[in-house]
N, C-alpha and C positions, 0 to 999 in steps of 0.2 A: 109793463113793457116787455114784449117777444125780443130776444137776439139771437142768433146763432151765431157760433164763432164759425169762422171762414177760413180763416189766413192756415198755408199749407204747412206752415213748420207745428202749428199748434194740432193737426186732425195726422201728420206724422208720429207725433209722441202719441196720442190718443188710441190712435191704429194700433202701434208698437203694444202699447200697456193691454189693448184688451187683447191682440196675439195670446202677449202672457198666459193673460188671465183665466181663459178659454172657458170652462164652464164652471171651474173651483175659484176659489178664494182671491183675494189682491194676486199680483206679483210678489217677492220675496228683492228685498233689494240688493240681492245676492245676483235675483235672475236678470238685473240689467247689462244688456252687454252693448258697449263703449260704440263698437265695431257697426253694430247695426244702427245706429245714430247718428252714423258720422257727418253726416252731410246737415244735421243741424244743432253739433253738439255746442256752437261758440255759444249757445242760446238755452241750451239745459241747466239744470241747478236742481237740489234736492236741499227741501224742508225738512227737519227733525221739528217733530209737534207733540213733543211726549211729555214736555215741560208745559207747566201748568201758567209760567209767567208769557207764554204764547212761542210760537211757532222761531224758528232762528235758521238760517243759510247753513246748511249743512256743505256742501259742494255748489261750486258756482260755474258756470261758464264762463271765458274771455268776453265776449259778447255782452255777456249778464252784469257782469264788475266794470265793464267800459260805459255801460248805460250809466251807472251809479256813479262811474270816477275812483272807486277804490275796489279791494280786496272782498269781500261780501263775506267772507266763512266767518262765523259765528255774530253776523250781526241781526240785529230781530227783523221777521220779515215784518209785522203791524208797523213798527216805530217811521216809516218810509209812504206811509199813508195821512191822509187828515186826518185828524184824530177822532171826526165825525164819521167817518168812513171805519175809522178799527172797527166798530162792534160786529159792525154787518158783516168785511171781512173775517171775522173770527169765528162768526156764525157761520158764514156760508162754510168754510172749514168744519168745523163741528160736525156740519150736516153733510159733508162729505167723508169723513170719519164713520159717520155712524151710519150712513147709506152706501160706503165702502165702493163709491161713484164719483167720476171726476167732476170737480166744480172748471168752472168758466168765467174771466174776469173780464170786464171791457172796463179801462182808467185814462184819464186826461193826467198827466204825468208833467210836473212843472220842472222845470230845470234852474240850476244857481242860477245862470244867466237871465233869468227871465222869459226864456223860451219855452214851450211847452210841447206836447207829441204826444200820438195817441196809440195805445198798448193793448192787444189781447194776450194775457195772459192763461192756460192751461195749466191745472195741480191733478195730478191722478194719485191716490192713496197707493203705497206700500207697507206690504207688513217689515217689519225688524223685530230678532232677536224674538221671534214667537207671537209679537203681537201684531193683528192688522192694524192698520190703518195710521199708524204712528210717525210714519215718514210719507212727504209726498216729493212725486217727479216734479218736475215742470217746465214748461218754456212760458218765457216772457220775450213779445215779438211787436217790435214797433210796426205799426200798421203803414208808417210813410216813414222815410229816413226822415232822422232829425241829426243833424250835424252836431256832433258831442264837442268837439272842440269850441263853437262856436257858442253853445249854449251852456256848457259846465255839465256834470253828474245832476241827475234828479234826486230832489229835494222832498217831495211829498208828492202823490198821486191821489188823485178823486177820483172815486169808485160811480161807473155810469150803470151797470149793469150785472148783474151776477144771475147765474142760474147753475145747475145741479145738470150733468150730463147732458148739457147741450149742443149735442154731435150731429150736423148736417148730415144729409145723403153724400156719397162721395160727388156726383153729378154738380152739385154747387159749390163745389170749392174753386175759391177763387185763385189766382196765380200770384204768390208773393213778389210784395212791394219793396221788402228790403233790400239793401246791395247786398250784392254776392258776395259771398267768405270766398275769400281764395286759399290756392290748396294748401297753403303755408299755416292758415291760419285753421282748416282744419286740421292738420294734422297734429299745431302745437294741440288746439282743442281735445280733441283723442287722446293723447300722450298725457294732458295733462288729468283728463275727468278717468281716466286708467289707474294711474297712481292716486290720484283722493279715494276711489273705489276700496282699492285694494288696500289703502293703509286705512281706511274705514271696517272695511273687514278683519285686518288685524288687532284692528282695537275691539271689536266687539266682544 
């Protein structure tokens, strides 16, 4: 099965990361910068995939931790999947690691509530601290609101779809579905994926 991801916040970061990347190497996750983002930072978040026990939330968005219901930094990104789905996710990582190419998720995503909503997700590799491919960007972007209060944090997502750099022409992107962030909410966004940056930096 063909998919092309669509949604405009996902072919944003996409655009952004291959700017970077121009005819060299990943981006360096040094080279993200907060400011050129902003308008869909509540929705960004950044993988560490250097550990061998699987991928973990490095940095999260407002937006990203609201889907969930909690806090996201250092929780594993597989463990929030069916566990029929980990492998493939982990592969299709793999193969974005090692093709140093963004992968593309499309998930039906269950909620405590019992309610459910549908996700494309976008991961584009970064290098860190000298190696490629060892951290990834990403946005996770509901495809129709799902009312979080109404249906609790997601619980587990099935994986519909996955492919290896599957970037539309701009000409078919479609107009996002989700509510708009208001300026409040990007701005905490900003302020706050500035500070995780910068004291990721310091730690390095």
């Amino acid at each position: 099965m063909h998919w092309e991801m669509k949604h405009r916040n996902c072919l944003v970061l996409l655009d952004y990361w291959r700017t970077l990347r121009g005819r060299g190497s990943v981006p360096d996750q040094n080279d993200i910068r907060p400011q050129a983002l902003k308008a869909i930072l509540p929705h960004v978040f950044i993988l560490d995939n250097s550990d061998r026990a699987g991928p973990v939330f490095r940095l999260a968005g407002t937006a990203v931790c609201e889907q969930f219901g909690f806090e996201l930094r250092g929780a594993p990104f597989l463990s929030y999947w069916e566990a029929q789905c980990q492998p493939l996710v982990a592969s299709m990582l793999r193969n974005a690691r090692n093709a140093l190419e963004p992968v593309c998720l499309y998930s039906i995503a269950t909620h405590a509530g019992g309610g459910w909503g549908e996700f494309e997700t976008a991961l584009a590799p970064l290098a860190h601290d000298g190696k490629a491919g060892v951290r990834f960007i990403g946005v996770m972007q509901p495809v129709a609101h799902v009312p979080r209060l109404r249906y609790g944090g997601i619980v587990s997502q099935r994986l519909v779809v996955s492919e290896v750099a599957c970037v539309p022409p701009k000409p078919d992107v479609i107009e996002s579905r989700a509510v708009p962030q208001p300026p409040s909410s990007i701005r905490l966004a900003f302020l706050r994926l500035s500070t995780l940056l910068a004291a990721d930096r310091s730690r390095a």
